[in-house]
C-alpha positions in Angstrom: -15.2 -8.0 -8.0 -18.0 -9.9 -6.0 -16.8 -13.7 -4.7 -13.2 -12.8 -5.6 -10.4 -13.2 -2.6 -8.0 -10.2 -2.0 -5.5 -10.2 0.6 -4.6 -6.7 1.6 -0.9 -6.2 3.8 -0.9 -3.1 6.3 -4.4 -3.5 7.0 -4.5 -2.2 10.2 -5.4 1.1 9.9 -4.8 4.5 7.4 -5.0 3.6 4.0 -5.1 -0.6 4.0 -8.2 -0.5 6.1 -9.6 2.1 3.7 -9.0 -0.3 1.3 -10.0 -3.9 3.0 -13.7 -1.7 3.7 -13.7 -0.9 -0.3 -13.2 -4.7 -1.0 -15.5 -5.9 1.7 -18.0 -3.6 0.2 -18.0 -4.7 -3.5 -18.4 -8.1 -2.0 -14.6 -9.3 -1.6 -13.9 -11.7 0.5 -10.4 -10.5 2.4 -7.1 -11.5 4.5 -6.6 -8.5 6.4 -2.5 -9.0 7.2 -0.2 -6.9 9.2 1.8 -7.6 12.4 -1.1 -5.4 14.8 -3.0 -8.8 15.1 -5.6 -7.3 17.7 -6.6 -4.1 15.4 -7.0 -6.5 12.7 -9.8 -8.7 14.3 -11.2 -5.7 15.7 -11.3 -4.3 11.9 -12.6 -7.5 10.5 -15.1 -8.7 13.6 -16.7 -5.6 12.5 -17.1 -5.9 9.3 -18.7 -9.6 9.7 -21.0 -8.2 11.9 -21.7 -6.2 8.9 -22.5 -9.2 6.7 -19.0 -8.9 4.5 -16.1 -11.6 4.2 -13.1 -10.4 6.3 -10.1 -12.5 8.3 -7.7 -11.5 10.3 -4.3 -12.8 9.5 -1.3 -11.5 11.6 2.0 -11.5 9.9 5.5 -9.9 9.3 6.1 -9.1 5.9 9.6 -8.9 6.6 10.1 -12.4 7.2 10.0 -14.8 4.1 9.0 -17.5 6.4 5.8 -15.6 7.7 4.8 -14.5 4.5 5.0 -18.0 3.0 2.9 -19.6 5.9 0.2 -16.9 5.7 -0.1 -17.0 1.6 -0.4 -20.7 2.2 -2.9 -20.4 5.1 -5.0 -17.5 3.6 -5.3 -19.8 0.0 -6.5 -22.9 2.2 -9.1 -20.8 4.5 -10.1 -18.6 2.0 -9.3 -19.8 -1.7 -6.9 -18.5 -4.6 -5.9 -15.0 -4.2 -7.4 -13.0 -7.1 -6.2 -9.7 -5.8 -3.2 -8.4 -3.4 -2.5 -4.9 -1.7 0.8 -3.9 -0.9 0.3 -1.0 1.8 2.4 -1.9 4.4 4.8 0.4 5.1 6.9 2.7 8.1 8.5 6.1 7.6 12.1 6.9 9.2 12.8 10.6 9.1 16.3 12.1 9.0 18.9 13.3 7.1 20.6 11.2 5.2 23.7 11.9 6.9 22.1 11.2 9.8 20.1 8.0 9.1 21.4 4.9 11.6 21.9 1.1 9.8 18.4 0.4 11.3 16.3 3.3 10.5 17.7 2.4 6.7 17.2 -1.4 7.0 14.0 -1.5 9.0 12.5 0.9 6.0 13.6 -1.1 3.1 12.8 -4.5 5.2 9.2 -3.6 5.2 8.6 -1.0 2.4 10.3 -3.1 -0.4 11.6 -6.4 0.6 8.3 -6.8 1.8 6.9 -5.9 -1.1 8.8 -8.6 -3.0 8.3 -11.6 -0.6 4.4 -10.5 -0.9 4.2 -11.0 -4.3 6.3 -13.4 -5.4 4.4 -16.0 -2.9 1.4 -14.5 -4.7 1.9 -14.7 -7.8 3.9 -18.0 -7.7 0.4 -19.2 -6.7 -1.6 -17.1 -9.0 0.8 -18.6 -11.9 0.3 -22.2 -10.6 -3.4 -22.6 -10.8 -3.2 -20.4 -14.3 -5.3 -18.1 -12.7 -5.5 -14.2 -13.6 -5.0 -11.6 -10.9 -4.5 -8.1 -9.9 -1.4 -6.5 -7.7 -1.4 -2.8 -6.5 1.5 -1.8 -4.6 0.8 1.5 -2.3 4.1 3.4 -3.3 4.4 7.6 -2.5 4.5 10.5 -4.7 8.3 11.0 -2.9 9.4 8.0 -4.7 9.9 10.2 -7.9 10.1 13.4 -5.9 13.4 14.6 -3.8 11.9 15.4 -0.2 14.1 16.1 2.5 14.8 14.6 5.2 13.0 11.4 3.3 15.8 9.7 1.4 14.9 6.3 3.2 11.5 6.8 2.8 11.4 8.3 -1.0 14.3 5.1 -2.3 12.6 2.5 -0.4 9.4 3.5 -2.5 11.3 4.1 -5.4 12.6 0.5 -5.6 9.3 -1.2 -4.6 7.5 1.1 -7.4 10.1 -0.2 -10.2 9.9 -4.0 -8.8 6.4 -4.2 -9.0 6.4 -2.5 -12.9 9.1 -5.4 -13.3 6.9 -7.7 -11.8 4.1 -6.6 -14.4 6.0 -6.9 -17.7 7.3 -10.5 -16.3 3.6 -12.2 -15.2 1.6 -10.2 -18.1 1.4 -13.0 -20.5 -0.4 -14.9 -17.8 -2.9 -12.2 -17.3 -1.8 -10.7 -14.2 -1.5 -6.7 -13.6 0.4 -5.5 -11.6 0.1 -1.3 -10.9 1.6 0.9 -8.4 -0.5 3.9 -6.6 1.4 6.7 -5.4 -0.4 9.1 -2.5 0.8 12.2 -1.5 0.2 13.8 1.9 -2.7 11.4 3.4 -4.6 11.8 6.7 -3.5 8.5 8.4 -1.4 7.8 11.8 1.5 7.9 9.9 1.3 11.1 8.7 -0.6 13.1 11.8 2.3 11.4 14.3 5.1 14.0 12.7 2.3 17.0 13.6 4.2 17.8 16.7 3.2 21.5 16.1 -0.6 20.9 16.1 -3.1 19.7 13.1 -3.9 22.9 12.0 -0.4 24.6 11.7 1.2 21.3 10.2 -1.5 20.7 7.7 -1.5 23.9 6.8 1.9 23.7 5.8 1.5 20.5 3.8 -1.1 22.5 1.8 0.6 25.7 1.3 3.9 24.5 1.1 7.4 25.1 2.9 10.0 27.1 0.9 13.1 26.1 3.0 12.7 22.6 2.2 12.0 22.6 -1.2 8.3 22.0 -1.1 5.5 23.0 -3.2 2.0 22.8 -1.5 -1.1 21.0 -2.9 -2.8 22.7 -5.4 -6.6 21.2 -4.9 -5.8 22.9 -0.7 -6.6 19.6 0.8 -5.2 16.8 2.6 -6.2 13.7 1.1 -8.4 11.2 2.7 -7.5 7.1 3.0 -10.2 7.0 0.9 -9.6 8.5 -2.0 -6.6 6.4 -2.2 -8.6 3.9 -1.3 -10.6 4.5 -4.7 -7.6 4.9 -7.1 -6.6 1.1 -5.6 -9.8 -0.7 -6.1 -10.2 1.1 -9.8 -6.3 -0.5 -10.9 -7.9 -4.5 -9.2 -11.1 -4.3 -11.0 -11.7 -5.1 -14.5 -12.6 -1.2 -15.5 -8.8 -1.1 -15.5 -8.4 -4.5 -17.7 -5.6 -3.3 -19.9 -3.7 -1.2 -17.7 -0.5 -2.6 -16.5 2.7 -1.4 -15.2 1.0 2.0 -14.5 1.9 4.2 -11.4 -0.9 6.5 -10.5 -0.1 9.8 -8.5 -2.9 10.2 -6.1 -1.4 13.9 -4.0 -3.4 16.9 -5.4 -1.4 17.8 -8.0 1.6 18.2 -5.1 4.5 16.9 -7.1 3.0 18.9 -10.2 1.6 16.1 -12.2 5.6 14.1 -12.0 
C-alpha cells in the first residue's frame, strides 16, 4: 500500500480517522474529507508531524458540486486516487411513523447519495487514466438487520451497500473492487451520543441485548473499537484481498448472528 493515494470521506473522527491513521501508517498518502474542516487539519497536522502524508480537504458530500471540485483538487495536489473510503455518515432515530421529510432526506443525502456522488467522481477518474483501484463503503450490520427505531438509518445503508456491489460488478473488468464493511455497535461519537442513561448501563445493554426491541446482544461481550473496523477496511484496499469483490463483511461480534 506504500506511495499509493487514498481519500477517506467522514474523516473526522470515530471510524474514518481510525482508518486515515491505518493508511497513514502503511505509508498512504491521504485526503482526509468531511465537512468539520478544523478537526480535519487538526487530525492531519498531527499526523505530518508524525512523518506520514495527510491533507485536509473540507467538503459536503452531499453536494455533487463539492464532491466534484474536491476529487479534482485532491487528484491535482495529491495524484490519482488508488483507494476511496466511504464512512461518512449521520444517524436519525425514530419511528418510522414518526420520521419528519428531513430526518429521512438528510440521512439518505449523506449516507447514500453521498455514497454515489463519491464514487462515481472516483472511479470516473480511476477508469480514465486505466488505473486499478480499491472502494470500501462503511455500511452497518442494520442494513440487513430490522432495528427499531432505525428504518432511516438501516435503508439508507441498505441502498448504499447494494450500490456499491453494483458498482463492483460494473468497474470489475477494469480492475477495480469495490467491497462494503458492515460494523455493528462501535465505540465512536455517534454511538456514545444516544447513551443518555450513562456508558455503563447503555453499553451494557448493547452487549447483553434488549428483548422489547427485538435485539440480540453481542456474543464476543464487547463493544467494538474504530479500530477493528478500521482493520477489516484496510484488509478489503490492500492487495491480500486481490480477488475479492462485491463482498460485504459484517464486522459486530457475531450481533446479527453471522446475517
Amino acid at each position: 500500500m506504500e506511495n499509493k493515494v487514498a481519500m477517506v470521506t467522514g474523516a473526522a473522527g470515530g471510524i474514518g480517522e481510525a482508518v486515515v491513521r491505518g493508511l497513514v501508517e502503511r505509508g498512504v498518502t491521504v485526503a482526509l474529507v468531511d465537512r468539520n474542516g478544523d478537526r480535519l487539519e487538526e487530525i492531519a497536522k498531527e499526523l505530518r508531524n508524525a512523518g506520514g502524508r495527510a491533507e485536509a480537504f473540507p467538503a459536503d458530500v452531499t453536494s455533487s458540486t463539492d464532491v466534484e471540485d474536491v476529487v479534482d483538487a485532491i487528484e491535482q495536489q495529491l495524484g490519482g486516487i488508488d483507494y476511496l473510503v466511504n464512512g461518512a455518515g449521520v444517524l436519525r432515530l425514530g419511528p418510522a411513523k414518526e420520521l419528519t421529510d428531513q430526518d429521512w432526506s438528510t440521512t439518505f443525502a449523506v449516507n447514500t447519495t453521498g455514497v454515489f456522488f463519491i464514487s462515481r467522481a472516483v472511479v470516473n477518474r480511476m477508469v480514465e487514466r486505466g488505473r486499478k483501484g480499491a472502494i470500501v463503503t462503511v455500511a452497518s450490520n442494520a442494513a440487513g438487520t430490522a432495528r427499531v427505531d432505525m428504518s432511516a438509518y438501516a435503508a439508507s445503508k441498505a441502498a448504499a451497500t447494494m450500490f456499491t456491489k453494483c458498482l463492483g460488478l460494473e468497474v470489475s473488468k477494469y480492475g477495480i473492487r469495490c467491497n462494503v464493511v458492515a460494523p455493528g455497535s462501535t465505540d465512536t461519537p455517534m454511538l456514545t451520543a444516544l447513551w443518555s442513561d450513562g456508558d455503563d448501563s447503555a453499553s451494557r445493554a448493547s452487549i447483553e441485548g434488549v428483548a422489547e426491541v427485538f435485539r440480540v446482544g453481542i456474543p464476543l461481550g464487547r463493544i467494538a473499537q474504530p479500530s477493528h473496523i478500521a482493520d477489516a477496511v484496510l484488509f478489503l484496499l490492500s492487495d491480500q484481498a486481490a480477488h475479492i469483490t462485491m463482498h460485504d463483511l459484517t464486522v459486530d461480534g457475531g450481533a446479527a448472528l453471522g446475517h
